[in-house]
C-alpha positions as CSV (number, residue, x, y, z in Angstrom):
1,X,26.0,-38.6,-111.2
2,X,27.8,-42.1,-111.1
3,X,30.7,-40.8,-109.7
4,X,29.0,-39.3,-106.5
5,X,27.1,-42.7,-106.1
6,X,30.8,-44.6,-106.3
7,X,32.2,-42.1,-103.6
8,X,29.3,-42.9,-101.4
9,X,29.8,-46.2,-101.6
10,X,33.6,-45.9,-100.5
11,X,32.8,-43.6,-97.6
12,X,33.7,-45.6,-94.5
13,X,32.8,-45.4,-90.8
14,X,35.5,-43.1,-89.0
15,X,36.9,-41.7,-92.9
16,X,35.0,-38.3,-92.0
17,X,38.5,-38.0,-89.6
18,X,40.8,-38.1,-92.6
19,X,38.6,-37.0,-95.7
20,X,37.1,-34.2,-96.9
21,X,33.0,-34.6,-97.7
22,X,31.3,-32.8,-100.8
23,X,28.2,-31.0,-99.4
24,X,26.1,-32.6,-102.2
25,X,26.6,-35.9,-100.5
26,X,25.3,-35.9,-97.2
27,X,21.5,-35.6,-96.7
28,X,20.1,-32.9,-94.7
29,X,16.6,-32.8,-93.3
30,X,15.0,-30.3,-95.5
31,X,15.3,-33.1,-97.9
32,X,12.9,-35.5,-96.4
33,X,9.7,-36.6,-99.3
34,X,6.4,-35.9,-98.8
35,X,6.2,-39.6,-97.5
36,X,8.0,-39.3,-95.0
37,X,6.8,-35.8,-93.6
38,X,3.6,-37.8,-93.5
39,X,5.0,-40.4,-91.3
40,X,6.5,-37.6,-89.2
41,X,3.0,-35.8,-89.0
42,X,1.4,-39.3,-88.2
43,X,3.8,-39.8,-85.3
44,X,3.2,-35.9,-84.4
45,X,-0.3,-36.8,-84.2
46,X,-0.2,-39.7,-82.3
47,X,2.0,-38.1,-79.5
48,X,-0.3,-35.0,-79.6
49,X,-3.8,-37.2,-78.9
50,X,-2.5,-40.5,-77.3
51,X,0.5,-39.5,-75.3
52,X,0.5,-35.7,-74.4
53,X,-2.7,-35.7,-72.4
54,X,-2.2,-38.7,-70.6
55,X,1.6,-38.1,-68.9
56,X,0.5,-38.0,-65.6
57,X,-1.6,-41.2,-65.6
58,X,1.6,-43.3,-67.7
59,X,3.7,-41.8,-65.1
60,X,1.8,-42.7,-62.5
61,X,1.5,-46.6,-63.0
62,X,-1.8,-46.9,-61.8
63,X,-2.9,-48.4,-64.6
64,X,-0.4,-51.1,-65.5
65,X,-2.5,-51.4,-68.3
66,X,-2.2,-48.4,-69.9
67,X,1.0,-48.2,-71.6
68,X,0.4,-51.9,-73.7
69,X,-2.6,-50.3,-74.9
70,X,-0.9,-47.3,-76.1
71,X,1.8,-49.7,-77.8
72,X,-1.1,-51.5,-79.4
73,X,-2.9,-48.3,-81.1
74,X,0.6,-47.0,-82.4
75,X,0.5,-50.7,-83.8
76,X,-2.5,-50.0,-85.5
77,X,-0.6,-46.8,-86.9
78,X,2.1,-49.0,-88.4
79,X,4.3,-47.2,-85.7
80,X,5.5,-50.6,-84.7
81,X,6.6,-51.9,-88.3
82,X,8.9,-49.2,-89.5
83,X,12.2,-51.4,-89.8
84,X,10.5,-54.6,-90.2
85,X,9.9,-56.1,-94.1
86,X,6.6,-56.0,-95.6
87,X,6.7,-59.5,-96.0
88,X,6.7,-59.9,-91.9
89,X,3.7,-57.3,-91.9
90,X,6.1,-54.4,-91.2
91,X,6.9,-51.0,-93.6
92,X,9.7,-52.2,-94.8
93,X,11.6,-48.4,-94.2
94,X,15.1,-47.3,-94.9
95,X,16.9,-46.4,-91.8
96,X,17.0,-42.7,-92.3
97,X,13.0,-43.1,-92.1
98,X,13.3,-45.1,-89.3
99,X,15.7,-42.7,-87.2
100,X,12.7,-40.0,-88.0
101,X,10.3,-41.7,-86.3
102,X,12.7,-42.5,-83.2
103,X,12.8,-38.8,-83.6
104,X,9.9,-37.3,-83.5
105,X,8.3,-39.7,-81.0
106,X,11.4,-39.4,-78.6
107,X,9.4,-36.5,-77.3
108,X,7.0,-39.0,-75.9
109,X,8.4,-39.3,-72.8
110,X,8.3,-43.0,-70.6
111,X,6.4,-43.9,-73.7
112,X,9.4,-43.3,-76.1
113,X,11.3,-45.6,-74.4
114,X,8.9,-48.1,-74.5
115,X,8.7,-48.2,-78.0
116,X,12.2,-47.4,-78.9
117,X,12.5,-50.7,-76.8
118,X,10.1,-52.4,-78.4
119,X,11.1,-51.8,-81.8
120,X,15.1,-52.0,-81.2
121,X,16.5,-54.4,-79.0
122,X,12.9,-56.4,-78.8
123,X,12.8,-56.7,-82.3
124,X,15.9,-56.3,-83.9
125,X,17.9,-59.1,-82.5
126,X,14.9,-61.6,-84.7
127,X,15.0,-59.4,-87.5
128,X,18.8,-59.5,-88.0
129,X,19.8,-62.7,-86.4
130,X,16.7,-65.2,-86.8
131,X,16.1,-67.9,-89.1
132,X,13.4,-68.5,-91.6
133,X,11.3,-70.2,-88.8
134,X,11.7,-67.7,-86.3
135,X,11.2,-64.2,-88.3
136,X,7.7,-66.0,-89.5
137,X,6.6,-67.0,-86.4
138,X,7.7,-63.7,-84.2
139,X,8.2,-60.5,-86.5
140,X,4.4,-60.5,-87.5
141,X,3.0,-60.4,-84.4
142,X,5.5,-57.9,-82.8
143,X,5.1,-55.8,-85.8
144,X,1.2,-55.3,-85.2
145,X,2.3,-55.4,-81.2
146,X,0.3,-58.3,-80.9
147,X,3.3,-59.5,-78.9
148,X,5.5,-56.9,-77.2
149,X,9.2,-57.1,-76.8
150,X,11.9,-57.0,-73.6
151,X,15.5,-57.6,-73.8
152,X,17.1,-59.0,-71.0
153,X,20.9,-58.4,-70.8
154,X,22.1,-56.7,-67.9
155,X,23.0,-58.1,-64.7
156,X,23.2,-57.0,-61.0
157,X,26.9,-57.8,-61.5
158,X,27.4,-57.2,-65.2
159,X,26.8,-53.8,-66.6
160,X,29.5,-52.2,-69.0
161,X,30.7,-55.4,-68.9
162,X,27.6,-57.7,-70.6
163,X,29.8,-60.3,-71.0
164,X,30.4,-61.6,-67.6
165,X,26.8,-62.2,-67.2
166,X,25.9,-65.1,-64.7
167,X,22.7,-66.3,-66.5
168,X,23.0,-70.0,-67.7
169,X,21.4,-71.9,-70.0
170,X,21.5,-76.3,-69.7
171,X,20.3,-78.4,-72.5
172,X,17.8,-81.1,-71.2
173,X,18.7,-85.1,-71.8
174,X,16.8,-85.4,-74.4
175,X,18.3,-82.4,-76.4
176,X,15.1,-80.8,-76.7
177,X,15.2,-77.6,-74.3
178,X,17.3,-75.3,-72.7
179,X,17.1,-74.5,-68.9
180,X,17.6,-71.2,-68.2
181,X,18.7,-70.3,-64.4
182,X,19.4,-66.8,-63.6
183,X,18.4,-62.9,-63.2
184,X,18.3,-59.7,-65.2
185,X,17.9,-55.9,-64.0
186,X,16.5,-52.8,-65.7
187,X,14.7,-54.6,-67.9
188,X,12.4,-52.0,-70.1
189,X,9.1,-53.5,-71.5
190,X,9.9,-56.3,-68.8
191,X,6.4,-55.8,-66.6
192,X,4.1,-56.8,-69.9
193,X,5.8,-58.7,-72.3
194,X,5.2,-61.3,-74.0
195,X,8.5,-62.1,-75.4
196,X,12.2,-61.4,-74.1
197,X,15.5,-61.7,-75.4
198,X,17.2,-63.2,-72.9
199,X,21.2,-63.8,-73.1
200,X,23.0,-66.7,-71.1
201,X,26.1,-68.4,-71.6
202,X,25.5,-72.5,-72.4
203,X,27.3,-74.3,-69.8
204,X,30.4,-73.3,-69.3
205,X,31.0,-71.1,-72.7
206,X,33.2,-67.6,-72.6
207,X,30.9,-66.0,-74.4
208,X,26.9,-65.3,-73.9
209,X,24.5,-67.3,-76.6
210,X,21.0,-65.4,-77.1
211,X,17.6,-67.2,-76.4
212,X,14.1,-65.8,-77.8
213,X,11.8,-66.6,-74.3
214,X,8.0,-66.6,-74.6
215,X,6.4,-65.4,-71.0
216,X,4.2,-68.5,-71.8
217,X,7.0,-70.7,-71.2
218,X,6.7,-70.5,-67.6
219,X,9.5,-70.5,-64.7
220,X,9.5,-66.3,-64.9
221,X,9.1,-64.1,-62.0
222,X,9.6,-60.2,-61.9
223,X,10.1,-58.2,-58.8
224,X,7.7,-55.4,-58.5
225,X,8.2,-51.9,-60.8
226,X,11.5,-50.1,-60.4
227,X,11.2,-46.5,-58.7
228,X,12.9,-44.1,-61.0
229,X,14.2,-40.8,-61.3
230,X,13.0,-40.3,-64.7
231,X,11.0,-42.3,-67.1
232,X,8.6,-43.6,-64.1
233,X,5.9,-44.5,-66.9
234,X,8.1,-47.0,-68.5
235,X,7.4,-50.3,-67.1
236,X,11.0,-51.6,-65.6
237,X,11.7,-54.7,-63.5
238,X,14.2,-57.4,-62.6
239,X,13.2,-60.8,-63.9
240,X,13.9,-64.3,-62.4
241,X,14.0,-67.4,-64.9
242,X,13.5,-70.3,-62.5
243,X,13.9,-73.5,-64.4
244,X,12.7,-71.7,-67.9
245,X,12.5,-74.4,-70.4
246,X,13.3,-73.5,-73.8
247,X,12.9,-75.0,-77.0
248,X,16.2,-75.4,-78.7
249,X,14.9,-74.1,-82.2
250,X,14.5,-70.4,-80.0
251,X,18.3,-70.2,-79.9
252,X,18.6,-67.2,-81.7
253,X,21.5,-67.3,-84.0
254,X,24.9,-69.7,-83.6
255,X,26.0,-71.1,-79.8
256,X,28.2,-68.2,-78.1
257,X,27.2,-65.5,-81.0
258,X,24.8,-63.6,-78.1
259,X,27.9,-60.8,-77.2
260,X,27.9,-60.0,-80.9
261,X,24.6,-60.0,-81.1
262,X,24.3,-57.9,-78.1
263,X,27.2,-55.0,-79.4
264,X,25.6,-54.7,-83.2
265,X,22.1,-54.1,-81.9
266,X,23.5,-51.7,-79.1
267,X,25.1,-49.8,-82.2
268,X,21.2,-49.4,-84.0
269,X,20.4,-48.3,-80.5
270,X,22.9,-45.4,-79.5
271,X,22.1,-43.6,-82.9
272,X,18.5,-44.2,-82.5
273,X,18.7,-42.9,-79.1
274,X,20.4,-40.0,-79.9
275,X,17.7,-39.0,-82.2
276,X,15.0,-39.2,-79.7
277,X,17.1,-36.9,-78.0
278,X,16.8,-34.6,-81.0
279,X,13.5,-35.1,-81.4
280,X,13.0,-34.2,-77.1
281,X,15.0,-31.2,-77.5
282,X,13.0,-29.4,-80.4
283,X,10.3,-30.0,-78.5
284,X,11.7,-28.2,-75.5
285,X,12.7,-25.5,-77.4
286,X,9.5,-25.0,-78.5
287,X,7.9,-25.2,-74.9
288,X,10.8,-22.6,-73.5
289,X,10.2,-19.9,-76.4
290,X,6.9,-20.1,-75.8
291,X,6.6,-19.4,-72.1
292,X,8.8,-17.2,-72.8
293,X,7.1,-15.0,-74.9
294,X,4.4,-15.8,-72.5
295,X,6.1,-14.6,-69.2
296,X,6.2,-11.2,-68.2
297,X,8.8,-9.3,-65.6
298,X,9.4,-5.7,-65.4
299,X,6.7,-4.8,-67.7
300,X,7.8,-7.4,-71.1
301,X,8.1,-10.5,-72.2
302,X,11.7,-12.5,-70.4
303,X,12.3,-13.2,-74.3
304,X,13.1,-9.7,-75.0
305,X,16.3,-9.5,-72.7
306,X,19.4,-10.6,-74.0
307,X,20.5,-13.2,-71.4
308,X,17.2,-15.2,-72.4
309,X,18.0,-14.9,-76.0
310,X,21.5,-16.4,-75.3
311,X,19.7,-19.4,-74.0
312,X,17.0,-19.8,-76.5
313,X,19.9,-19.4,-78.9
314,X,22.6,-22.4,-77.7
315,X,19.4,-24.2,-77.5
316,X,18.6,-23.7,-80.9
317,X,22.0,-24.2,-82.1
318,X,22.3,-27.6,-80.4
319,X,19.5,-29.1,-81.4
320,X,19.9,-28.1,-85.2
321,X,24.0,-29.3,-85.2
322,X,22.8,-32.9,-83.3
323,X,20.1,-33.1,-86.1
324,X,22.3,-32.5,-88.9
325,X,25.0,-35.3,-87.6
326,X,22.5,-37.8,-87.4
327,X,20.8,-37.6,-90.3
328,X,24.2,-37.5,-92.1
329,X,25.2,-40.5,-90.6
330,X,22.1,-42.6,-91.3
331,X,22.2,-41.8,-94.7
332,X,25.9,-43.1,-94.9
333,X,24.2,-46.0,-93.2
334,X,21.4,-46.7,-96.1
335,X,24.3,-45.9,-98.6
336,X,26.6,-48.8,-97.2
337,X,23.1,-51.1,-97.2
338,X,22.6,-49.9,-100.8
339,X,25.9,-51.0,-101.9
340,X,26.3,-54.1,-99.7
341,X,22.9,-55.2,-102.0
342,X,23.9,-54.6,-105.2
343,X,26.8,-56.8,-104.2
344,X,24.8,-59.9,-103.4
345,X,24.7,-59.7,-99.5
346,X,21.8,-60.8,-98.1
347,X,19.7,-59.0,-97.0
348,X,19.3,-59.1,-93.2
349,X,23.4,-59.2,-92.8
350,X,23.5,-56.2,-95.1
351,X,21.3,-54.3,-92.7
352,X,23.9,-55.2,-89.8
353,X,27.1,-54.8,-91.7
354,X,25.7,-51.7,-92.8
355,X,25.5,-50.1,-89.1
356,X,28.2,-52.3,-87.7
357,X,30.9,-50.2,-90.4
358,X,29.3,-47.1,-89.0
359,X,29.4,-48.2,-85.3
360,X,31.9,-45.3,-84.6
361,X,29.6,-42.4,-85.6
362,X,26.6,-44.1,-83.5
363,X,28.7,-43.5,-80.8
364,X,29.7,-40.5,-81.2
365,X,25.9,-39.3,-81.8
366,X,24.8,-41.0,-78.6
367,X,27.0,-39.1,-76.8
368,X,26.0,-35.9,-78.5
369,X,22.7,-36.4,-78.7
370,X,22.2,-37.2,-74.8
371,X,24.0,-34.6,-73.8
372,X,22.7,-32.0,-75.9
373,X,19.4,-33.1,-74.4
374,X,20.5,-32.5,-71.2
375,X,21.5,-29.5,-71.8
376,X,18.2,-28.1,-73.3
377,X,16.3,-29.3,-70.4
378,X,18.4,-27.5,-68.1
379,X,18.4,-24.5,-70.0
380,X,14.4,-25.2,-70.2
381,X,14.0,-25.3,-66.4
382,X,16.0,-21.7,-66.2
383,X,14.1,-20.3,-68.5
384,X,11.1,-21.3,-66.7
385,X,12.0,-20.3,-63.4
386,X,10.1,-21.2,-60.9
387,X,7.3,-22.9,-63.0
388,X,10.4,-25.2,-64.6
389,X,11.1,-26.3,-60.5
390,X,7.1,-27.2,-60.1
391,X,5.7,-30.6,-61.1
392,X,3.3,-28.3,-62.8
393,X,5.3,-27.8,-65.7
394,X,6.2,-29.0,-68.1
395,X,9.9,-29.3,-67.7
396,X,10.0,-30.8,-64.4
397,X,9.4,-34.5,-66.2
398,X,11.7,-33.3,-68.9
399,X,14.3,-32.5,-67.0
400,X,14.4,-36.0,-65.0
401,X,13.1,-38.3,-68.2
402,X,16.5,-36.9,-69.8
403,X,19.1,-37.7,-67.0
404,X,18.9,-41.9,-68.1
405,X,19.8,-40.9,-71.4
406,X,23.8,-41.3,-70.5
407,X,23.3,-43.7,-69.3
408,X,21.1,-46.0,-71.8
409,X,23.1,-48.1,-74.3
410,X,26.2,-48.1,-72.9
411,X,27.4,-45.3,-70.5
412,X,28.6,-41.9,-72.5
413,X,32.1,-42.8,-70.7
414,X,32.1,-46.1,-72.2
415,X,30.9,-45.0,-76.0
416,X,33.6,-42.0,-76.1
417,X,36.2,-44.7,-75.3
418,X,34.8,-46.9,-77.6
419,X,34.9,-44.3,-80.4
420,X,38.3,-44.2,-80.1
421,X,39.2,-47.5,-79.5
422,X,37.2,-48.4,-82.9
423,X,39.2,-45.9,-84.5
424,X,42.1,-46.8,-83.5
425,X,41.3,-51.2,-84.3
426,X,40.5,-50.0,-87.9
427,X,44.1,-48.2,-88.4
428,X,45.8,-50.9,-86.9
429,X,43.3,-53.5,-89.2
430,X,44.8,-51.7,-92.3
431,X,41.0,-50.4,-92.8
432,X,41.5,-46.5,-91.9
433,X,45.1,-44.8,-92.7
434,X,45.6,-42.3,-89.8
435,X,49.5,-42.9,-89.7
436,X,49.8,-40.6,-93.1
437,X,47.6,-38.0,-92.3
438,X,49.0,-37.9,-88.6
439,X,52.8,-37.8,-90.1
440,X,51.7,-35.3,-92.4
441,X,50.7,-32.9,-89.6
442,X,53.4,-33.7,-87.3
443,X,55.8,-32.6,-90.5
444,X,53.5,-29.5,-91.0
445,X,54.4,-28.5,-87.2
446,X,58.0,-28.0,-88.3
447,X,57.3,-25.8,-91.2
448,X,56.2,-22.2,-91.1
449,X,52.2,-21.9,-91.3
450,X,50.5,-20.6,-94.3
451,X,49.4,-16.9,-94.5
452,X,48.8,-17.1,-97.9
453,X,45.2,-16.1,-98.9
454,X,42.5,-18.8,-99.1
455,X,40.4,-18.8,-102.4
456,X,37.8,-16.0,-101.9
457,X,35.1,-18.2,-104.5
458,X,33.9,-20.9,-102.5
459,X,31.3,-21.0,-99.9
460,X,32.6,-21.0,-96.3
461,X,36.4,-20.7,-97.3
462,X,37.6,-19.6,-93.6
463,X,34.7,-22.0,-92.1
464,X,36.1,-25.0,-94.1
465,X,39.6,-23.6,-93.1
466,X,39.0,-24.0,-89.6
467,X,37.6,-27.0,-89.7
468,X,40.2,-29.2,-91.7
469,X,42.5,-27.6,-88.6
470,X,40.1,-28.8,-86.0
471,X,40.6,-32.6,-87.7
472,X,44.6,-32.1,-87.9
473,X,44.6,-30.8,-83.8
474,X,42.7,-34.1,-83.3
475,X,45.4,-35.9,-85.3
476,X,48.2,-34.2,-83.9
477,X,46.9,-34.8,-80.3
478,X,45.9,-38.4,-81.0
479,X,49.0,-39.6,-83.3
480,X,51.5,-37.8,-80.5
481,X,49.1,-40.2,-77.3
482,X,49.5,-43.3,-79.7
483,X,53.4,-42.9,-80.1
484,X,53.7,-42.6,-76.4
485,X,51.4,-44.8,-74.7
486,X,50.9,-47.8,-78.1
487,X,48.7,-50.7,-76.9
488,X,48.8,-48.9,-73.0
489,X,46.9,-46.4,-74.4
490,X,43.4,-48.0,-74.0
491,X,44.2,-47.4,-69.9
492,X,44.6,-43.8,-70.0
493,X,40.7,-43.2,-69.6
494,X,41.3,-39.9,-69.4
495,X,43.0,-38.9,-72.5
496,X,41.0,-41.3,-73.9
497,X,38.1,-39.4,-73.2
498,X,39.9,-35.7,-74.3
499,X,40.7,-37.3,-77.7
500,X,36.8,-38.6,-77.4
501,X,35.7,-34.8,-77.1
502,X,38.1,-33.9,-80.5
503,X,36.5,-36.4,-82.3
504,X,33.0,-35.8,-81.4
505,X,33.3,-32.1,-82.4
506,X,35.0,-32.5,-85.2
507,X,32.1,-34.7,-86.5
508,X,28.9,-32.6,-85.3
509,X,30.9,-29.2,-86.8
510,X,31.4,-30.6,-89.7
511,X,27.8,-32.2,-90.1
512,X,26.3,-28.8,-89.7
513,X,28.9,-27.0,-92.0
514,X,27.9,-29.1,-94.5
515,X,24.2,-28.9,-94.2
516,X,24.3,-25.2,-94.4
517,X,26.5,-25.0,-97.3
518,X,24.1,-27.6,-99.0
519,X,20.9,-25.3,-98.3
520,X,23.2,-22.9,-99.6
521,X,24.2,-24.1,-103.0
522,X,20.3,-25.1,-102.9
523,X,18.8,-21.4,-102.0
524,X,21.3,-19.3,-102.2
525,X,22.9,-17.5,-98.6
526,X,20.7,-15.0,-98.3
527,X,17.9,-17.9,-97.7
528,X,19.7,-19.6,-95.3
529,X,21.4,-16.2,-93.1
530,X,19.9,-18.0,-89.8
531,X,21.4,-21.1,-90.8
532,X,25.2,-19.6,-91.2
533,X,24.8,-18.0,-87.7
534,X,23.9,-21.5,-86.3
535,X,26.9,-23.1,-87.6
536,X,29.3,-20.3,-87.4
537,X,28.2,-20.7,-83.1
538,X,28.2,-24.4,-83.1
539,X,32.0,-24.4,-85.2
540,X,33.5,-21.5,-83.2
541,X,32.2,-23.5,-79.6
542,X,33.7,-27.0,-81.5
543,X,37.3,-25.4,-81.9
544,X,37.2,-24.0,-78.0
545,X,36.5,-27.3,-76.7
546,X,38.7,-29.1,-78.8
547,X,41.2,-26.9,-77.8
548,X,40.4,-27.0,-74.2
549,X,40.5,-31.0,-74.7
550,X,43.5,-31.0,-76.2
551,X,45.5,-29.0,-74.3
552,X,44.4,-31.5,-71.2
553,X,45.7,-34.7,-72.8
554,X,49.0,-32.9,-73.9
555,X,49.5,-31.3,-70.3
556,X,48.6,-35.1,-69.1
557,X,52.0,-37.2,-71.4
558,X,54.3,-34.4,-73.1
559,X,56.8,-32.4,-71.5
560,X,59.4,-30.2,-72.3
561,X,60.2,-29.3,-75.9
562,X,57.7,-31.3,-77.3
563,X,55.0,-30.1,-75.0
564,X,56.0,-26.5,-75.9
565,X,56.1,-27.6,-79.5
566,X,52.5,-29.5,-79.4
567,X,50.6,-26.7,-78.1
568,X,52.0,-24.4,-80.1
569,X,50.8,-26.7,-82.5
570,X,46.7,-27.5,-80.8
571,X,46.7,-23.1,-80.6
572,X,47.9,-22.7,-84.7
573,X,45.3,-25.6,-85.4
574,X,42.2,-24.2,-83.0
575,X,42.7,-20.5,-84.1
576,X,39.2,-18.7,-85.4
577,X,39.2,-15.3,-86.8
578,X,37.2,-13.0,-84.4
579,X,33.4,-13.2,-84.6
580,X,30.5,-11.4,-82.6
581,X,28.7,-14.4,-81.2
582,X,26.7,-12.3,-79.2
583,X,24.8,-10.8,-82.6
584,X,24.7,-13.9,-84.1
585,X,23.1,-15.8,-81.2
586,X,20.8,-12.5,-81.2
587,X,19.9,-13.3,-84.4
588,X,18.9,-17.0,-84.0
589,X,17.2,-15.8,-80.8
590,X,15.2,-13.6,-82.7
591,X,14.3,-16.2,-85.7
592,X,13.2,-18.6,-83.1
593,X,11.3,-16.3,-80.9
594,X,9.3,-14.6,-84.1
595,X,8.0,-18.7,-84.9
596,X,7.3,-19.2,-81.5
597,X,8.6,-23.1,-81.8
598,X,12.0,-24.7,-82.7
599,X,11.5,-23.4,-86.8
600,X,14.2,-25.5,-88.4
């Protein structure tokens, strides 16, 4: 047993790329406690009673009201507290516990981005980065949602770039206050309250310093609510700070430390969001099966015919390979935090550091995640028909609440560039060897390829197979972009983006190949048939879209010999042995369809 504990400790973020993981040592969601399916059935609860009935009224803002008082009853819940310690008044949770209950209540609509606001940027920044003085005074009260929490970062003219942000913050004569001058856009939570974390650079400083603003403190203005595509329940405004005078003790960590602050929160963010996205899309599956079991044409259910199936299928197998990435990842997460402890960090920088060495897979599962979603809804809406075009349905507000999610915590654009780029800083840091591996497949392009038979024992041999090929086509592609392009490389946004797409795949394949073969070694195959057809789809769909991307970025810098030779290379490393996906996603279909609701 101690040896698997010392190799989860020495799994690093981004070493999924170049390593191979034991299926024992990931953690899949069948494996959650009996605690923590309570706090999933509590949040099930509260969504089903608090949120469900009322969409229409959040959505319609008539009650400006409304959505505090749903934030304070999920505080009563202890819905509020999750991450925070129970010496603050919080739970106390691990983060894989904490990324459940982003789950389940991401399919809560406006109302899950309240929270998820709320309890992320609005509350981490104090948790992580406060002192003493500041976690006692704040983290009770936003725990309990006595106080509510806003995070003010973005600008009309600084987006992507945070940075850049105009907002300044003067220190008075007397050294006693800050006066903070300037405006903030999008600002979630920002219509009610009662704190913000507001980031402006001190003088004349390069980088941005972070503030924690009590609405009490006067000299803020807000224009009125935002009109929205999506999410129209969630309270958004620009706010002014006019004068705002500050106490000096509420700068929140060192002078100039606020960009930092900013990019490790944003981190806890993406993979957070991307498993509300989960959550959203079991949630749609369920809806979709059900009407269409429900809906009749040409005398049966639209369930029974096969382009339907095909739907409810990718649907299904979406949903249950985002699912299995993320919980992997936050459990690498509460590993790292594990370790980092019985080192002697403290706690709080252990809980950053922890997600901060992981930053590349949140962005990976941000991007996964939200698009995933998106594609469920739209899938949801077609199966629908009609009824999924009418505000009557409900798909209509699922459909639109989805679209922000590429947008949220850094564009999708920007996170599959900065997947790479991370990647690529920790090579070059002496952290993550790519240059081996990368050699090593560059040298195996020259030798004849292996038709020798794989060992027939093991679970998955040809799955496994195919998937160690999928990593070395991302290698191959990536090592040949770095040769050609070195530090240029970061301004070719579009291979960037191809070697993104490798990457991404790669990761989620792998996640759900490993989370079947664990249920597997648990239950034997037979148990877990459904499962195998799931990830079987989900790999085979990986290796055709890493090829696809692959072939773009090595049509886009190699020519000649060494273009030939390359994608000779991308189609020995992205070749699958035939398999009927239309039986297998007939299968799934089927599964689903029998349990009426998303059954994994």
């Amino acid at each position: 047993m101690s040896t698997i504990v010392e190799s989860k400790q020495a799994i690093q973020g981004g070493e999924f790329l170049i390593k191979e993981t034991p299926a024992s040592e990931i953690f899949i969601p069948e494996e959650w406690s009996e605690e923590q399916r309570m706090i999933a059935q509590t949040c099930r609860d509260f969504l089903t009673q608090e949120i469900d009935p009322k969409l229409d009224e959040i959505d319609s803002m008539q009650h400006p009201e409304l959505m505090p008082a749903l934030l304070d009853k999920a505080g009563e819940l202890g819905l509020l507290g999750t991450s925070v310690p129970e010496q603050y008044g919080g739970f106390g949770m691990n983060f894989n516990t904490s990324m459940l209950v982003a789950e389940i209540l991401g399919a809560g609509h406006s109302f899950a981005v309240a929270i998820s606001a709320h309890t992320g940027i609005g509350t981490l920044p104090i948790l992580y980065y406060g002192n003493e003085d500041q976690k006692a005074k704040y983290l009770p009260k936003l725990a309990t949602g006595e106080w509510k929490a806003a995070y003010c970062l973005t600008e009309p003219d600084s987006g992507s770039d945070a940075n850049s942000g105009k907002t300044k913050a003067v220190l008075t004569d007397d050294g006693k206050h800050y006066i903070i001058n300037g405006q903030k856009m999008w600002i979630t939570n920002g219509g009610f309250a009662d704190i913000y974390i507001v980031f402006a650079k001190i003088d004349d400083d390069k980088n941005l310093s972070a503030f924690i603003v009590e609405k009490e403190f006067g000299g803020i203005t807000m224009n009125e609510e935002e009109k929205k595509m999506g999410i129209k329940g969630s309270s958004t405004r620009q706010i002014f700070f006019n004068d705002c005078k500050v106490p000096v003790e509420n700068l929140l960590s060192d002078r100039e430390n606020g960009f930092k602050i900013a990019v490790n929160i944003l981190n806890i963010g993406r993979i957070k969001l991307g498993a509300a996205a989960v959550g959203a899309s079991k949630s749609i599956v369920s809806d979709a099966v059900n009407y269409a079991g429900e809906r009749k044409q040409f005398g049966t259910s639209i369930s029974n015919f096969g382009a339907i199936k095909h739907k409810i299928a990718q649907m299904t197998v979406g949903a249950f390979a985002s699912e299995s990435a993320h919980y992997r990842a936050g459990q690498n997460i509460d590993d790292a935090y594990d370790a980092m402890i019985a080192n002697g960090m403290e706690e709080a920088k252990a809980k950053l550091k922890s997600v901060e060495e992981f930053a590349i897979e949140c962005a990976i599962l941000k991007v996964h995640g939200s698009e995933v979603l998106d594609f469920v809804v739209d899938e949801g809406v077609q199966i629908y028909g009609g009824m999924g075009f009418s505000a009557e349905g409900p798909m209509d507000r699922a459909y639109r609440d989805a679209r922000i999610n590429r947008i949220f915590e850094g564009t999708n654009e920007i996170n599959r560039m900065l997947c790479i780029d991370m990647l690529l800083k920790r090579a070059m840091k002496g952290k993550l060897d790519l240059m081996s591996p990368a050699m090593a497949v560059q040298k195996e392009l020259m030798s004849i390829p292996d038709f020798g038979a794989s060992d027939g024992d093991e679970l998955f041999t040809k799955e496994k197979k195919a998937l160690i090929n999928l990593k070395k086509a991302g290698l191959m592609v990536a090592g040949a972009a770095v040769q050609k392009y070195m530090q240029k490389l970061g301004e070719e946004q579009e291979i960037l983006m191809n070697l993104a797409d490798m990457l991404i795949e790669g990761y989620v394949a792998e996640s759900t190949l490993l989370r079947v073969e664990k249920l597997a070694q648990q239950s034997g195959e037979g148990a877990v048939a459904i499962q195998t057809d799931i990830m079987r789809v989900y790999l085979y769909e990986a290796i055709e879209k890493a090829a696809y991307a692959g072939k773009q970025a090595i049509y886009a810098f190699a020519e000649g010999d060494e273009q030939r030779m390359m994608l000779m290379g991308l189609k020995r490393f992205t070749k699958m042995e035939p398999f009927n996906l239309k039986e297998a996603r007939r299968r799934i279909a089927d599964h689903v369809i029998e349990k009426n609701e998303y059954p994994f």
